[in-house]
HTML snippet that shows the backbone in 3Dmol.js (N, CA, C, O; Angstrom):
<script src="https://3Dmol.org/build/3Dmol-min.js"></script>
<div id="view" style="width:600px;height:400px;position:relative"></div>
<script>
const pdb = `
ATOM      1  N   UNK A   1       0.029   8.415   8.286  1.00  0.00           N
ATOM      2  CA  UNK A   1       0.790   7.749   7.256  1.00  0.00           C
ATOM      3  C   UNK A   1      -0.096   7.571   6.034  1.00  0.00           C
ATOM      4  O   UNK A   1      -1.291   7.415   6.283  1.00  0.00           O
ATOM      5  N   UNK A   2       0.359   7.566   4.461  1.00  0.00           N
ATOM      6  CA  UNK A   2      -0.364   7.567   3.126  1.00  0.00           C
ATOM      7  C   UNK A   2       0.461   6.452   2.745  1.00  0.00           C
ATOM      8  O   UNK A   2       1.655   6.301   3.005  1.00  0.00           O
ATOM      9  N   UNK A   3      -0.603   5.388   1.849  1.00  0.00           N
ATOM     10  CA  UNK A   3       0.101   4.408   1.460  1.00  0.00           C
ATOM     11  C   UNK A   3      -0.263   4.967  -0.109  1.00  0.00           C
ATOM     12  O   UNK A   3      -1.394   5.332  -0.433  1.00  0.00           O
ATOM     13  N   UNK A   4       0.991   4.962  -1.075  1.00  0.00           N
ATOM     14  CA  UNK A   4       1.067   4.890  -2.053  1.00  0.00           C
ATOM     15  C   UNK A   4       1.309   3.475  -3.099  1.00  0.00           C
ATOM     16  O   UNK A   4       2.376   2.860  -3.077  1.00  0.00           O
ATOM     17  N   UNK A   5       0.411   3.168  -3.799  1.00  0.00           N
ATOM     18  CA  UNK A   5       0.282   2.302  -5.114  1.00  0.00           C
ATOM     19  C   UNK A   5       0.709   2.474  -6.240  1.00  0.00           C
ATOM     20  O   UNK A   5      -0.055   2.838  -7.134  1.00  0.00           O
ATOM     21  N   UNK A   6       2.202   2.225  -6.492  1.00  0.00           N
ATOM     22  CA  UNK A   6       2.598   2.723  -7.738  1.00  0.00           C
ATOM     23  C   UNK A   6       2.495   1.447  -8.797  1.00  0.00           C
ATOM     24  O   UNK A   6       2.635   0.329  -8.302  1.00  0.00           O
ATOM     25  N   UNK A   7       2.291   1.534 -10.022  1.00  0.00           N
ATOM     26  CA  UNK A   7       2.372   0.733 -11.022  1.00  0.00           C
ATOM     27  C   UNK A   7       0.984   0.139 -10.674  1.00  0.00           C
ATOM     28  O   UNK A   7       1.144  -1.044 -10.372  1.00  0.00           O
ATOM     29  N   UNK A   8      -0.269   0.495 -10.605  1.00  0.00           N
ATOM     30  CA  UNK A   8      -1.866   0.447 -10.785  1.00  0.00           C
ATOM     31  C   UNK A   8      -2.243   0.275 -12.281  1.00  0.00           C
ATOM     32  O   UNK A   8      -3.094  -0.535 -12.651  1.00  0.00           O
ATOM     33  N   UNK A   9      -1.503   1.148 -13.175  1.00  0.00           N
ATOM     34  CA  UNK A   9      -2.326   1.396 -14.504  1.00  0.00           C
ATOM     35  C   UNK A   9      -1.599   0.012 -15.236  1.00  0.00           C
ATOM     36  O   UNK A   9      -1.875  -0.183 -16.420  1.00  0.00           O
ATOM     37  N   UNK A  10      -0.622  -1.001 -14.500  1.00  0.00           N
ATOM     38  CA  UNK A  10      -0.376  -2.079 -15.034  1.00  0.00           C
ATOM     39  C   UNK A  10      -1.403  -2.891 -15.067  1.00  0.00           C
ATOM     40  O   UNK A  10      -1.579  -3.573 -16.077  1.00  0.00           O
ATOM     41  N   UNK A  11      -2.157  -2.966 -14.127  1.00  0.00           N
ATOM     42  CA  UNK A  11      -3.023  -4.398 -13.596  1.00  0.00           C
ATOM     43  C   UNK A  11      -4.380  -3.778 -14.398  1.00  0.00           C
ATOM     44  O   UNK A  11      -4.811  -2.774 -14.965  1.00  0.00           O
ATOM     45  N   UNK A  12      -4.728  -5.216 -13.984  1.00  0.00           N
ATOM     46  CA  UNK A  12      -6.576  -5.177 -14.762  1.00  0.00           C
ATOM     47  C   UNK A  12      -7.548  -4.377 -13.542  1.00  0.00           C
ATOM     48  O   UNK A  12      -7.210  -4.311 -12.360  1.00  0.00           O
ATOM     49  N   UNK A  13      -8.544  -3.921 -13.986  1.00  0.00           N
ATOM     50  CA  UNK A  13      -9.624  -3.929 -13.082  1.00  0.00           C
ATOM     51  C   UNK A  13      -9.507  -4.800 -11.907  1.00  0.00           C
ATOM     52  O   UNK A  13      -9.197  -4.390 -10.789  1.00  0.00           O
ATOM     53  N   UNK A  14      -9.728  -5.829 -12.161  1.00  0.00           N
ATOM     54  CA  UNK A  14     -10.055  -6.918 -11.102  1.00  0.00           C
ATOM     55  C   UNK A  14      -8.960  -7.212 -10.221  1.00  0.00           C
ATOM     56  O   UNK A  14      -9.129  -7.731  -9.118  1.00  0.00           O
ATOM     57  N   UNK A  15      -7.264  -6.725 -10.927  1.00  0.00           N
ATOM     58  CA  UNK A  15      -6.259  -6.932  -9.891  1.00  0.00           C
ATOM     59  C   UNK A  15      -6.095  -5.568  -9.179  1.00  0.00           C
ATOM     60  O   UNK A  15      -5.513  -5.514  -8.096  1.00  0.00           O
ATOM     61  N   UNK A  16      -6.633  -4.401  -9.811  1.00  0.00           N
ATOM     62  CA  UNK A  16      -6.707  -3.536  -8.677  1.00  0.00           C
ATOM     63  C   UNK A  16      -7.046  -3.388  -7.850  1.00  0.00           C
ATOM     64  O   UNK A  16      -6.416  -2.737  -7.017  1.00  0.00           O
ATOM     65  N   UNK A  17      -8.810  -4.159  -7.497  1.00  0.00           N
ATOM     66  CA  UNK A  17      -9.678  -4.009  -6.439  1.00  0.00           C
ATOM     67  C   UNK A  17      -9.135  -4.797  -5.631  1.00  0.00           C
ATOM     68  O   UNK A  17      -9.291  -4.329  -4.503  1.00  0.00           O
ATOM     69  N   UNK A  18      -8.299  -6.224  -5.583  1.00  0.00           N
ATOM     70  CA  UNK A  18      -8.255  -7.046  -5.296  1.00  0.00           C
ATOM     71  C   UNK A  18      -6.698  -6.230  -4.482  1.00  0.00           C
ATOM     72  O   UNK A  18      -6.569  -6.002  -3.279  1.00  0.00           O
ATOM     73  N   UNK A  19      -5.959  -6.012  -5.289  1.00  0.00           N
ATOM     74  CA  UNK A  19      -4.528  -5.228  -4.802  1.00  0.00           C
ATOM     75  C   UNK A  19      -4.776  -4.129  -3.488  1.00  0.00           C
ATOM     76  O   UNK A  19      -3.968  -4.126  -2.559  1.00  0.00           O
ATOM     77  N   UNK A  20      -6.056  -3.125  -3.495  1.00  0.00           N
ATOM     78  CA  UNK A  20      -6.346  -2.006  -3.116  1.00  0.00           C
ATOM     79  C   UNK A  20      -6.769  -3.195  -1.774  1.00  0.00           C
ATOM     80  O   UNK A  20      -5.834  -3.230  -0.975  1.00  0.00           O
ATOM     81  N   UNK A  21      -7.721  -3.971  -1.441  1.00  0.00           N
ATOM     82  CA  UNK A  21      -8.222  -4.250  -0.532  1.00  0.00           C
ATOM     83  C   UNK A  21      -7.180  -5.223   0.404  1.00  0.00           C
ATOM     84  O   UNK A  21      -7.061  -5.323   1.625  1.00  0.00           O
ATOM     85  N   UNK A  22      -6.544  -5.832  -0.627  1.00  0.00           N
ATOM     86  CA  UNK A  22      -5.035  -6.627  -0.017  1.00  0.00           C
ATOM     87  C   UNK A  22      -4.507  -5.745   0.966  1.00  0.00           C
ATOM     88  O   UNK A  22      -4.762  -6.005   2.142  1.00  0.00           O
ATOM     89  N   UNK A  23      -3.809  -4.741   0.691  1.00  0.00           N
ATOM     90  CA  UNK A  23      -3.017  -4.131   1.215  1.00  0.00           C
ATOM     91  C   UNK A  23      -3.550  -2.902   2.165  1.00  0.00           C
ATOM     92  O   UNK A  23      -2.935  -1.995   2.726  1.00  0.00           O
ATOM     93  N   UNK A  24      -4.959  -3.243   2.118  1.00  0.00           N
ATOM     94  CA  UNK A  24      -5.724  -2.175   2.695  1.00  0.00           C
ATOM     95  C   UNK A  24      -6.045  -3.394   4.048  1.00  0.00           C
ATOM     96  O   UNK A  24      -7.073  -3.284   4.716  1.00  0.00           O
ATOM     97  N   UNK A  25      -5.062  -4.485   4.308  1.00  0.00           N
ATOM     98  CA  UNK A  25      -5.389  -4.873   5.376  1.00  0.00           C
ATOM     99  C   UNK A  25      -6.348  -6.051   5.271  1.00  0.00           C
ATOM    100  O   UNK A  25      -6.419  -6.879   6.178  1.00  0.00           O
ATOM    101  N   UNK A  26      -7.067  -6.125   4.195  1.00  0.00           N
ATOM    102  CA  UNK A  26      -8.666  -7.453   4.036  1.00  0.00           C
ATOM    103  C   UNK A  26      -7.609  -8.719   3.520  1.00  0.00           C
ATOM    104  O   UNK A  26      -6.738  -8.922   2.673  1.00  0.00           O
ATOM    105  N   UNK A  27      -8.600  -9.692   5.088  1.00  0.00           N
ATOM    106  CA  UNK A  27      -7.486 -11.225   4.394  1.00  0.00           C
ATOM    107  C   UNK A  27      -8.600 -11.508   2.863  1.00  0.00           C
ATOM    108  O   UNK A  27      -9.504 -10.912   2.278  1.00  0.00           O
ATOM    109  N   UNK A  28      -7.790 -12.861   2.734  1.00  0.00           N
ATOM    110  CA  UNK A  28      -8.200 -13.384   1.329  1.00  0.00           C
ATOM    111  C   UNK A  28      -9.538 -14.048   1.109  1.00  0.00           C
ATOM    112  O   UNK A  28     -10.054 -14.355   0.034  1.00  0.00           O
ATOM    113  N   UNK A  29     -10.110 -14.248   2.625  1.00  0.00           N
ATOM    114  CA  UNK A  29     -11.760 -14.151   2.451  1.00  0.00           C
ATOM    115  C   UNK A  29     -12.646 -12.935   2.680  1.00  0.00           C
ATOM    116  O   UNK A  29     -13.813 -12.823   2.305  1.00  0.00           O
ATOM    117  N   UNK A  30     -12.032 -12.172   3.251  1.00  0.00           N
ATOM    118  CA  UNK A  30     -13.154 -10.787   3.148  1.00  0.00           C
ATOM    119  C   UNK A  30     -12.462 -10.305   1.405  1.00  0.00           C
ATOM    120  O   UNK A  30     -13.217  -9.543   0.801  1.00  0.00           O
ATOM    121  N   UNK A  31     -11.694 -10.533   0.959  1.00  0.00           N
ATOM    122  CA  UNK A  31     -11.749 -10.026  -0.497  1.00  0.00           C
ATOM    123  C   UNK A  31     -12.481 -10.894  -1.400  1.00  0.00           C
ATOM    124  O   UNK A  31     -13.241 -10.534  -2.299  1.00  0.00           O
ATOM    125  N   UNK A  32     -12.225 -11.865  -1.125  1.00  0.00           N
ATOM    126  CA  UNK A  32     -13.455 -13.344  -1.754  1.00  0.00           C
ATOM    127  C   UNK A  32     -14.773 -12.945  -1.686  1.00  0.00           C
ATOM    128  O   UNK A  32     -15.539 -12.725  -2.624  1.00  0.00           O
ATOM    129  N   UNK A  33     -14.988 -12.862  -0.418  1.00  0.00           N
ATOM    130  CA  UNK A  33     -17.107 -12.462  -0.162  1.00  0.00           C
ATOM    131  C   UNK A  33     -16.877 -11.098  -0.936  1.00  0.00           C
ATOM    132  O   UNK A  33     -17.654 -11.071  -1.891  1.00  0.00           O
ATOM    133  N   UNK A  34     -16.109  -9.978  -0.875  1.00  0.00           N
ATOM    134  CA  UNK A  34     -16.349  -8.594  -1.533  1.00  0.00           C
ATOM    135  C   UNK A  34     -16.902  -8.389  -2.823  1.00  0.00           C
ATOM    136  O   UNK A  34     -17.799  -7.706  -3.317  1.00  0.00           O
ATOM    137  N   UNK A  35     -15.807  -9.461  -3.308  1.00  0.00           N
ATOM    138  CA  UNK A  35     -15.989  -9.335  -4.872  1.00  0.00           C
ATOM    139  C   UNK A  35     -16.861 -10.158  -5.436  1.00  0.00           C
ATOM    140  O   UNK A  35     -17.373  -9.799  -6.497  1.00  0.00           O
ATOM    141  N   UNK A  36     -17.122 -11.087  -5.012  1.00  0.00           N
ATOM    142  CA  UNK A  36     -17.863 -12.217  -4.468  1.00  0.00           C
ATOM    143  C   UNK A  36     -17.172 -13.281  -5.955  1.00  0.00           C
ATOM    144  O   UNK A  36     -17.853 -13.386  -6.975  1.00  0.00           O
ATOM    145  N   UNK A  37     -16.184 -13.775  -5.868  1.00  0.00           N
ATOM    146  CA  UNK A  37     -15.300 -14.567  -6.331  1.00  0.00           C
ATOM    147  C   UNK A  37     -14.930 -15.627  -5.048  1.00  0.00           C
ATOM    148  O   UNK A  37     -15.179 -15.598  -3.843  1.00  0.00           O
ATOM    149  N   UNK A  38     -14.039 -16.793  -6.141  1.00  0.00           N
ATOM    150  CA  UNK A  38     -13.235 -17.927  -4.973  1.00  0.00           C
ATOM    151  C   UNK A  38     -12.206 -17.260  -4.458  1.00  0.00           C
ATOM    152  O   UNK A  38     -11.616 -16.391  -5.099  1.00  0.00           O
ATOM    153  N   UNK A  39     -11.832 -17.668  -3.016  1.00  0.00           N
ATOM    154  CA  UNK A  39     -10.513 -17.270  -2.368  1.00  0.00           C
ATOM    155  C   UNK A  39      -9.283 -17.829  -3.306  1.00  0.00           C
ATOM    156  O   UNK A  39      -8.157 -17.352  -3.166  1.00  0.00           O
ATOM    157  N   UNK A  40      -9.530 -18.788  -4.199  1.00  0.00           N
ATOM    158  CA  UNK A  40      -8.381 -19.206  -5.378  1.00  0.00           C
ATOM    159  C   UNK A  40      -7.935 -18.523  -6.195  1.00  0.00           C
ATOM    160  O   UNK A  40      -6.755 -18.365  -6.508  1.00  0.00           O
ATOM    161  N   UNK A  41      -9.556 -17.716  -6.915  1.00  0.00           N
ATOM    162  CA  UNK A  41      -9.197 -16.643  -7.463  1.00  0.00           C
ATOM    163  C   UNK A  41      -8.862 -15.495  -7.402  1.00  0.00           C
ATOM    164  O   UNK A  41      -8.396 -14.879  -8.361  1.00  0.00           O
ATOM    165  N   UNK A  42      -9.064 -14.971  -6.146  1.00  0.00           N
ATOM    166  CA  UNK A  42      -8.685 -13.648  -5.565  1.00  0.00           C
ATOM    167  C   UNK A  42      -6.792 -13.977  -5.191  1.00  0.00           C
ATOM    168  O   UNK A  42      -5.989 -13.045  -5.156  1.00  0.00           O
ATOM    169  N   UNK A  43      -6.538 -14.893  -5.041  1.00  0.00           N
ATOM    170  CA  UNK A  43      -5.187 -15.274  -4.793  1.00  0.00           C
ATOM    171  C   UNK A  43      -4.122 -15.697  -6.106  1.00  0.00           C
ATOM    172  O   UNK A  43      -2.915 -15.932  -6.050  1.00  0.00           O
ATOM    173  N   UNK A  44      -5.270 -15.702  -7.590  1.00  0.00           N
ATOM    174  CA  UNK A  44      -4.734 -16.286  -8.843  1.00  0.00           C
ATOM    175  C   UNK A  44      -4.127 -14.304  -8.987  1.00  0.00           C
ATOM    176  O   UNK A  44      -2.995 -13.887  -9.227  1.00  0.00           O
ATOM    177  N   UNK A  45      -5.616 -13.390  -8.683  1.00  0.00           N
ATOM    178  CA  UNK A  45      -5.339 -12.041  -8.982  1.00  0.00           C
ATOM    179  C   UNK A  45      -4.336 -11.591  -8.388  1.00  0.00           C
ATOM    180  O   UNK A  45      -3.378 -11.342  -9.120  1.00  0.00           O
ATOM    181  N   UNK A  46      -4.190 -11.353  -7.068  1.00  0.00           N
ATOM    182  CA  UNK A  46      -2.888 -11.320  -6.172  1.00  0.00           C
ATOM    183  C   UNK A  46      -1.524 -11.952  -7.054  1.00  0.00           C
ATOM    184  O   UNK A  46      -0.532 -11.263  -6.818  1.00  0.00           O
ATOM    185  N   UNK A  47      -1.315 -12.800  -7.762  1.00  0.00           N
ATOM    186  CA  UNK A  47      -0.162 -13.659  -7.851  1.00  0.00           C
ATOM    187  C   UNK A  47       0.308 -12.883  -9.401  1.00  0.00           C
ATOM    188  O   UNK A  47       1.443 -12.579  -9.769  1.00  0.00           O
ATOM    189  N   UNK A  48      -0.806 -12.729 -10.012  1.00  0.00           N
ATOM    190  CA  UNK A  48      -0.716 -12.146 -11.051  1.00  0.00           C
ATOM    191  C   UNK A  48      -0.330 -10.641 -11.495  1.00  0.00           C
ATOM    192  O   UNK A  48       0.272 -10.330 -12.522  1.00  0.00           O
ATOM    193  N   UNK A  49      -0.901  -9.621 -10.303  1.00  0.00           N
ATOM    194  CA  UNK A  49      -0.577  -8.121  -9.917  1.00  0.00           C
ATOM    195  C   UNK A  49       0.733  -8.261  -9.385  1.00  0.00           C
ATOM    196  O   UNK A  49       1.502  -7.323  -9.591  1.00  0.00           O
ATOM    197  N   UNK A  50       1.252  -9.500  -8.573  1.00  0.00           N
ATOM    198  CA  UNK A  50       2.304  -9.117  -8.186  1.00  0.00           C
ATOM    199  C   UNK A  50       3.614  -9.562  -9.453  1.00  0.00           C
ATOM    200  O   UNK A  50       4.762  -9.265  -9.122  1.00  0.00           O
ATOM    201  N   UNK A  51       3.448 -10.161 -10.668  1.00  0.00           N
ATOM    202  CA  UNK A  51       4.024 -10.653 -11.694  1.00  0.00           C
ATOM    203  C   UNK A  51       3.873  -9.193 -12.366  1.00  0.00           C
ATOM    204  O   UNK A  51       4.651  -8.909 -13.277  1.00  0.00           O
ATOM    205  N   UNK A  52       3.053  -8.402 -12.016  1.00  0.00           N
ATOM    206  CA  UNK A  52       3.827  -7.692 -13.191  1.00  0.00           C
ATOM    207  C   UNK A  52       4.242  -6.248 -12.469  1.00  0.00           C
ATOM    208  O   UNK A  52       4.395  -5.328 -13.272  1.00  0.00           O
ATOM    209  N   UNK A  53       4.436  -5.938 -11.128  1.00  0.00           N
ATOM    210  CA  UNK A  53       5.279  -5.544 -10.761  1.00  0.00           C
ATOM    211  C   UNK A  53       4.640  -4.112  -9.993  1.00  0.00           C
ATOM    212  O   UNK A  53       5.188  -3.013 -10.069  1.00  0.00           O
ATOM    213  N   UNK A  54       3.977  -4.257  -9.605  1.00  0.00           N
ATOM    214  CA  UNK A  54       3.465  -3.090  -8.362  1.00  0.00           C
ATOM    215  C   UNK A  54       4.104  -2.712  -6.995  1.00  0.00           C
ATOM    216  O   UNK A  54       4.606  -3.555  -6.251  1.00  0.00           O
ATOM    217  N   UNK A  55       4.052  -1.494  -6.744  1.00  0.00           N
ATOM    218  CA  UNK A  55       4.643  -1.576  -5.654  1.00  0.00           C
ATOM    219  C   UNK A  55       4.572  -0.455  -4.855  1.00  0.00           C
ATOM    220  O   UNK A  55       4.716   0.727  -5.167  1.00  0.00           O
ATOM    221  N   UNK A  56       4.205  -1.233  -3.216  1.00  0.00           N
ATOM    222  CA  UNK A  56       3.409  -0.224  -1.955  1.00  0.00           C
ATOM    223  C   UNK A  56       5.076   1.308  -1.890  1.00  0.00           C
ATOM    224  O   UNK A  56       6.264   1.466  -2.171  1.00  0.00           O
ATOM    225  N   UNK A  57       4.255   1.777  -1.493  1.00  0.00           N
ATOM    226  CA  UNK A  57       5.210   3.379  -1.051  1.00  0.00           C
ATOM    227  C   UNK A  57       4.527   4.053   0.237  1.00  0.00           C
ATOM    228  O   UNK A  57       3.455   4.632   0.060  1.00  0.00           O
ATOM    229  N   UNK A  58       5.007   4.015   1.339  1.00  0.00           N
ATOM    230  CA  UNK A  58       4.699   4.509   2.421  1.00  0.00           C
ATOM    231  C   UNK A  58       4.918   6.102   2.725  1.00  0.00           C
ATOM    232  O   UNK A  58       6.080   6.462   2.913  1.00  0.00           O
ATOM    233  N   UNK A  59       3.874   7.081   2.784  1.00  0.00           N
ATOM    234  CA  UNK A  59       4.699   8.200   2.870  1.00  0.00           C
ATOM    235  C   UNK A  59       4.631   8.720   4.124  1.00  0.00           C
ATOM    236  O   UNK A  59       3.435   8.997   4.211  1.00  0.00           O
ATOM    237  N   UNK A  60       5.305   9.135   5.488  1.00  0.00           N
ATOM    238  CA  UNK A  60       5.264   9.218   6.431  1.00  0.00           C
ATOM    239  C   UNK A  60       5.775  10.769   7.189  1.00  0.00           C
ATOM    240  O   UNK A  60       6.859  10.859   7.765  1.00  0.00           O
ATOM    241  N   UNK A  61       5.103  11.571   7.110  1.00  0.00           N
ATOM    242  CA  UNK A  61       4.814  12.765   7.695  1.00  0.00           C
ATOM    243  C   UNK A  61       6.386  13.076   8.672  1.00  0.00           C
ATOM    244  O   UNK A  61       6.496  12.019   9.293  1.00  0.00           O
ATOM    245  N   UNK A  62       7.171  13.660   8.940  1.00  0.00           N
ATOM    246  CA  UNK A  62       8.011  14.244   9.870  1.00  0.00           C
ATOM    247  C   UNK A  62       7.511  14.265  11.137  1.00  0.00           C
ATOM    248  O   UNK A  62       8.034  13.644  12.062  1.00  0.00           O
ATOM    249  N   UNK A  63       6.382  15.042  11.260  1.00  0.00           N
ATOM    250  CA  UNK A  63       5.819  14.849  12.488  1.00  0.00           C
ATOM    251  C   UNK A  63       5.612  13.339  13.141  1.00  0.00           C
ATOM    252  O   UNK A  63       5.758  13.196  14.355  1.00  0.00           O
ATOM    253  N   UNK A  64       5.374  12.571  12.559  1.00  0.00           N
ATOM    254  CA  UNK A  64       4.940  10.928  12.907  1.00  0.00           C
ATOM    255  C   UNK A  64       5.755  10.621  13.324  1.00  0.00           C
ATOM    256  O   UNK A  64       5.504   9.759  14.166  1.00  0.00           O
ATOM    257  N   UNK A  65       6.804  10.845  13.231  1.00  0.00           N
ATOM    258  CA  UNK A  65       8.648  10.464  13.524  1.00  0.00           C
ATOM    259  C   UNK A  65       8.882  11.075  14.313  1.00  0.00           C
ATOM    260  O   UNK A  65       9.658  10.541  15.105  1.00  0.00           O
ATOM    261  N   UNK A  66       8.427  12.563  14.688  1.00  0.00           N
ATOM    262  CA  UNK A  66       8.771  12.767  16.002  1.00  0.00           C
ATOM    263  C   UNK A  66       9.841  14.261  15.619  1.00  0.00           C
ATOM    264  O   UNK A  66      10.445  14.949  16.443  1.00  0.00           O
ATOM    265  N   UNK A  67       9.805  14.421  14.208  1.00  0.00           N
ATOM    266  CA  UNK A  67      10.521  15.534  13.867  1.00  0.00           C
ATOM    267  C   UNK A  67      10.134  16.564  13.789  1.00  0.00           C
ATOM    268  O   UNK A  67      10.774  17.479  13.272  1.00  0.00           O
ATOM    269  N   UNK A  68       9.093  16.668  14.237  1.00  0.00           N
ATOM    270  CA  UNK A  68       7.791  18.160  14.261  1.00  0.00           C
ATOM    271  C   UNK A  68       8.230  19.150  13.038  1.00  0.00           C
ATOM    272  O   UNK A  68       8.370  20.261  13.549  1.00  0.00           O
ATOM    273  N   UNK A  69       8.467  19.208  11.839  1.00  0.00           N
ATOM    274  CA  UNK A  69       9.281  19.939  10.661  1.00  0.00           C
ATOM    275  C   UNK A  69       9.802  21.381  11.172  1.00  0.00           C
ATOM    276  O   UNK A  69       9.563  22.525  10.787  1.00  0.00           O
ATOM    277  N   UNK A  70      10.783  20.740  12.416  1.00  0.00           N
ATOM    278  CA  UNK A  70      11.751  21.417  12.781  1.00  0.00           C
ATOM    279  C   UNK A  70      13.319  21.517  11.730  1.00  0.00           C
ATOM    280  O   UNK A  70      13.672  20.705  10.875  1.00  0.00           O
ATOM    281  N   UNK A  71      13.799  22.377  12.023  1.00  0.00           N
ATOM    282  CA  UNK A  71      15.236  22.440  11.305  1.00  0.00           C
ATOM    283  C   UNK A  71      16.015  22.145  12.383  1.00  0.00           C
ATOM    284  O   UNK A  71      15.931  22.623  13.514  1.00  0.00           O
ATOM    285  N   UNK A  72      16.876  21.225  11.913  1.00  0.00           N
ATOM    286  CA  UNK A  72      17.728  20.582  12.586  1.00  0.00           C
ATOM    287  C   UNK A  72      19.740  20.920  12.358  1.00  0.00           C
ATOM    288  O   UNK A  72      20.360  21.055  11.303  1.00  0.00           O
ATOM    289  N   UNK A  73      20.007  20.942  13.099  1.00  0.00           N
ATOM    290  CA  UNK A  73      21.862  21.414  12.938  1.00  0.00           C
ATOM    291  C   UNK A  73      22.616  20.502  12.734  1.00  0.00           C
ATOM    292  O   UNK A  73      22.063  19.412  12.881  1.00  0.00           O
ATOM    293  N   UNK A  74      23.851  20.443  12.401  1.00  0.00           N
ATOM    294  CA  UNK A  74      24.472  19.250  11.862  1.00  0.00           C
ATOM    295  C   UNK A  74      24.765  18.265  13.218  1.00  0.00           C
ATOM    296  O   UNK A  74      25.315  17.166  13.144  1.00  0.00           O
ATOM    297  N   UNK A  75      24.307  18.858  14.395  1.00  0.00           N
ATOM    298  CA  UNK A  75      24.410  17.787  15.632  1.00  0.00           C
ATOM    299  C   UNK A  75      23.714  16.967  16.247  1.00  0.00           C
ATOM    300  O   UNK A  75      24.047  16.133  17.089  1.00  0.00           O
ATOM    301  N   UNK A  76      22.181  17.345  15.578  1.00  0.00           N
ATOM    302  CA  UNK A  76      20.924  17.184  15.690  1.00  0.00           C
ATOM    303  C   UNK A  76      19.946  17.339  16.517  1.00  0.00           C
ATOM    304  O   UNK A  76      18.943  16.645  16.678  1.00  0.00           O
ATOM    305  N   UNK A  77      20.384  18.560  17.188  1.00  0.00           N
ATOM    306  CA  UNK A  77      19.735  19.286  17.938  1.00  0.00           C
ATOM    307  C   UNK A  77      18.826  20.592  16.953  1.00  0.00           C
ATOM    308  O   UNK A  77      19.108  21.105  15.870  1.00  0.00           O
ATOM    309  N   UNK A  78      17.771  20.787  17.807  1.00  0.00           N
ATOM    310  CA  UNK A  78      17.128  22.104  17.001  1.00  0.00           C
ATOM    311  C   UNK A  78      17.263  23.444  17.634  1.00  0.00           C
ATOM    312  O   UNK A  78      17.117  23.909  18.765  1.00  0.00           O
ATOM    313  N   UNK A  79      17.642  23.934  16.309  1.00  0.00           N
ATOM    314  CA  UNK A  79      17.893  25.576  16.030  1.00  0.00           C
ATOM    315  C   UNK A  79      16.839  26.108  16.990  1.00  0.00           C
ATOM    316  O   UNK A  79      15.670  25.730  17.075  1.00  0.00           O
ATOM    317  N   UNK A  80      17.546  27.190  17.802  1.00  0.00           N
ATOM    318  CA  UNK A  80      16.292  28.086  18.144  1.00  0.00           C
ATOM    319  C   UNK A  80      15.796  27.998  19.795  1.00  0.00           C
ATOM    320  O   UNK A  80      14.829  28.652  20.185  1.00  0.00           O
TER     321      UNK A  80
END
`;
const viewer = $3Dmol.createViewer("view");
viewer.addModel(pdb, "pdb");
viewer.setStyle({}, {cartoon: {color: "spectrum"}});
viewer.zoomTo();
viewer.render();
</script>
């Protein structure tokens, strides 16, 4: 699976790193010690990236699903 970040070139520097590591799974103290900022402020950045409107996009392979990029018939069984 690819996680896509659309609307990046909105935010500052500091709400990107902060956005990128958010969603990359790091709670709000491993982004605190990272950057080495307060957990207040890493959560002021968070509040602020999300005000102006970013947003995750999951892109998820056929295969992952179980659809092996087979062609499929209108019954949904595969051709072949």
């Amino acid at each position: 699976m690819q996680i896509e970040i659309r609307g990046l070139e909105k935010l500052s520097f500091r709400e990107r790193q902060a956005v990128i590591l958010k969603e990359s799974g790091k709670t709000l103290e491993t982004i605190a010690k990272q950057l080495h900022l307060s957990q207040s402020s890493v959560a002021t950045l968070l509040t602020r990236a999300r005000s102006k409107g970013y947003e995750i996009v999951c892109i998820i392979p056929g295969g992952e699903l179980g659809l092996g990029g087979e062609e499929l018939d209108e019954e949904g069984s595969s051709e072949g």
